[in-house]
C-alpha positions in Angstrom: 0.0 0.0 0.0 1.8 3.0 -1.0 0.6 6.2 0.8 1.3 9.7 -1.0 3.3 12.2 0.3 1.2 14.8 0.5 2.0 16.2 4.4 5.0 15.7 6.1 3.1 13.4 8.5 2.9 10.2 5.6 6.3 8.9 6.1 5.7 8.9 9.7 2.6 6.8 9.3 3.7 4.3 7.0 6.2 2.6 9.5 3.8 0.1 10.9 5.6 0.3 14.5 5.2 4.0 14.8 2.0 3.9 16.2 3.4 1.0 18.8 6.7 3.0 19.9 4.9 5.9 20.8 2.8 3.7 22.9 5.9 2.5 24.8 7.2 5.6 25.2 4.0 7.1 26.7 4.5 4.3 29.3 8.1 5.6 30.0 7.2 9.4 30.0 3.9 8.4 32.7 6.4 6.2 34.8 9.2 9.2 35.3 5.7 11.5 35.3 4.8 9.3 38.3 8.4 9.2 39.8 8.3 13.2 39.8 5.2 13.6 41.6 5.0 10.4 43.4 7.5 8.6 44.5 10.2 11.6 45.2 8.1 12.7 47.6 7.9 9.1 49.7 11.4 8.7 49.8 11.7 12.4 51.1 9.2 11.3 53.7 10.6 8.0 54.9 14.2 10.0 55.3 12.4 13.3 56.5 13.8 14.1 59.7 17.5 14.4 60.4 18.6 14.5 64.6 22.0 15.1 65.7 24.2 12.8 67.6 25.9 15.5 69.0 23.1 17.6 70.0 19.9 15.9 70.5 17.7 18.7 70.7 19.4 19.8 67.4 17.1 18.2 63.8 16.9 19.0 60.6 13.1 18.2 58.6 12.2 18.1 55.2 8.9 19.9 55.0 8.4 19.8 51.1 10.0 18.7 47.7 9.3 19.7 44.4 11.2 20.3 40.6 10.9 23.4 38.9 11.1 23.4 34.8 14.5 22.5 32.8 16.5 25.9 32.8 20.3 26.9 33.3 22.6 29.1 35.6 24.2 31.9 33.7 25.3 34.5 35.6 23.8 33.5 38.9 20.2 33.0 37.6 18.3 30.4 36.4 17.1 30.7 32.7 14.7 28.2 30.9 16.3 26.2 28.1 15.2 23.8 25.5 16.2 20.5 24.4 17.7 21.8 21.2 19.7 24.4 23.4 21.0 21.6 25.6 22.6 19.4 21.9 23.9 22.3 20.9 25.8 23.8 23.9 26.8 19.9 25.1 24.3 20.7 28.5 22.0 18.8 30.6 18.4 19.4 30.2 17.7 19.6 33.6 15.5 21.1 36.6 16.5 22.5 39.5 15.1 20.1 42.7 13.9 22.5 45.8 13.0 21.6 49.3 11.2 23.4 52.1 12.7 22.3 55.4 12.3 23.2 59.0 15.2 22.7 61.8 16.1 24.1 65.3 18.6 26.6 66.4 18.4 27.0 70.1 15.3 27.3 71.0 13.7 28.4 67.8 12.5 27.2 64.5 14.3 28.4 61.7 11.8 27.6 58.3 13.8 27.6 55.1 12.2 27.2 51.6 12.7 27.1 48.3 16.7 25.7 48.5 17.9 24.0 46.0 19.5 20.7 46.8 20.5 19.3 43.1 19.3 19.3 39.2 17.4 16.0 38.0 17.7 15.4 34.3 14.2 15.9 32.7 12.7 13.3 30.5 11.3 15.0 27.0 7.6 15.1 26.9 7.2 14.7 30.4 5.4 16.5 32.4 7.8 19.6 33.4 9.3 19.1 30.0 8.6 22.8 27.9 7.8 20.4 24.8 4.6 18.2 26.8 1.7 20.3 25.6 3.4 22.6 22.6 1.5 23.1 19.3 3.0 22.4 16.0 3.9 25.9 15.5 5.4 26.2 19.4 8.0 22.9 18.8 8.9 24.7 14.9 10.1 27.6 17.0 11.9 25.5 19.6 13.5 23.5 16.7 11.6 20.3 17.8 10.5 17.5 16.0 6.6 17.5 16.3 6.9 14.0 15.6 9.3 13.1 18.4 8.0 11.1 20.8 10.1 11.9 23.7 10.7 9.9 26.7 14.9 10.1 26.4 17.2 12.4 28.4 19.8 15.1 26.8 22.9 14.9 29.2 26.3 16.5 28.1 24.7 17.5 24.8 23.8 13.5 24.2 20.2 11.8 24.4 20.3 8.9 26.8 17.6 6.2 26.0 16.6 4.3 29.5 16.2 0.6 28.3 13.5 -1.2 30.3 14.2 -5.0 30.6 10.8 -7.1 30.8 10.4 -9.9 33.5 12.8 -12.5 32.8 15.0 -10.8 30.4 18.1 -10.2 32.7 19.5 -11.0 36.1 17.9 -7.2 37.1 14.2 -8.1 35.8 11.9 -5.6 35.7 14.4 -3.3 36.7 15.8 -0.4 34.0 19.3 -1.0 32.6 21.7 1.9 32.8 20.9 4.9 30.3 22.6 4.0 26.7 23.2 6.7 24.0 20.2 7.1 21.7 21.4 6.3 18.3 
């Protein structure tokens, strides 16, 4: 069946396991989704109190965690970046990772918010990814493929793919193998 060539969109549609990658990758993009909102919060909570050995009266508690959008520090401030930003300048399209926390000096309670305790690569189409909900028009100007699926990383410039090995396919089943260069 030949299909004509009549939008850019045919030759996407005419590889039969299109339609079944983006499906995978959906399930990728709603698991990291999931790890963002989810589970980054449980394992601040089972960890979320810190006491001194030293000074018992003395603890340190996590309060809140949350990631901003993928940006970059120049010159002492964050700025937001794309994906294509990130190839191009050999970055990592990242987020900054924030925490409220609360802890005691002397007698008092000292409330901190809003410090940032690391960057977490950002998985494309994800849900802080700037690419998730952008029109046709929006990705052009980004210099996105609307036709991307997402659901790699950029790091150093490179997309990382994160292989997921099914149950019984390796000693680590069910568990995701390191990240591997996207080719």
């Amino acid at each position: 069946m030949e299909i004509p060539l009549t939008h850019a969109r045919a030759p996407f549609h005419s590889y039969p396991g299109f339609t079944q990658a983006r499906g995978l990758v959906k399930q990728h993009i709603k698991s990291f989704d999931f790890f963002l909102e989810h589970e980054l919060r449980d394992i601040v909570e089972a960890n979320r109190e810190i006491r001194s050995e030293a000074d018992p009266k003395w603890f340190l508690r996590y309060t809140n965690i949350y990631v901003d959008r993928p940006s970059v520090n120049e010159d002492m401030s964050e700025v937001p970046t794309t994906p294509h930003d990130c190839r191009l300048r050999d970055l990592t399209y990242a987020a900054p990772c924030y925490v409220d926390l609360k802890y005691w000096r002397g007698n008092q309670a000292v409330v901190v918010r809003g410090l940032c305790i690391g960057r977490i690569p950002m998985m494309l189409r994800s849900a802080r990814c700037y690419l998730r909900d952008a029109s046709e028009g929006e990705l052009e100007a980004m210099k996105e493929c609307p036709y991307d699926p997402g659901g790699y990383f950029i790091v150093k410039g490179t997309e990382k793919v994160r292989l997921a090995v099914g149950v019984g396919g390796h000693a680590s089943a069910g568990r995701g193998a390191a990240l591997q260069q996207r080719r």
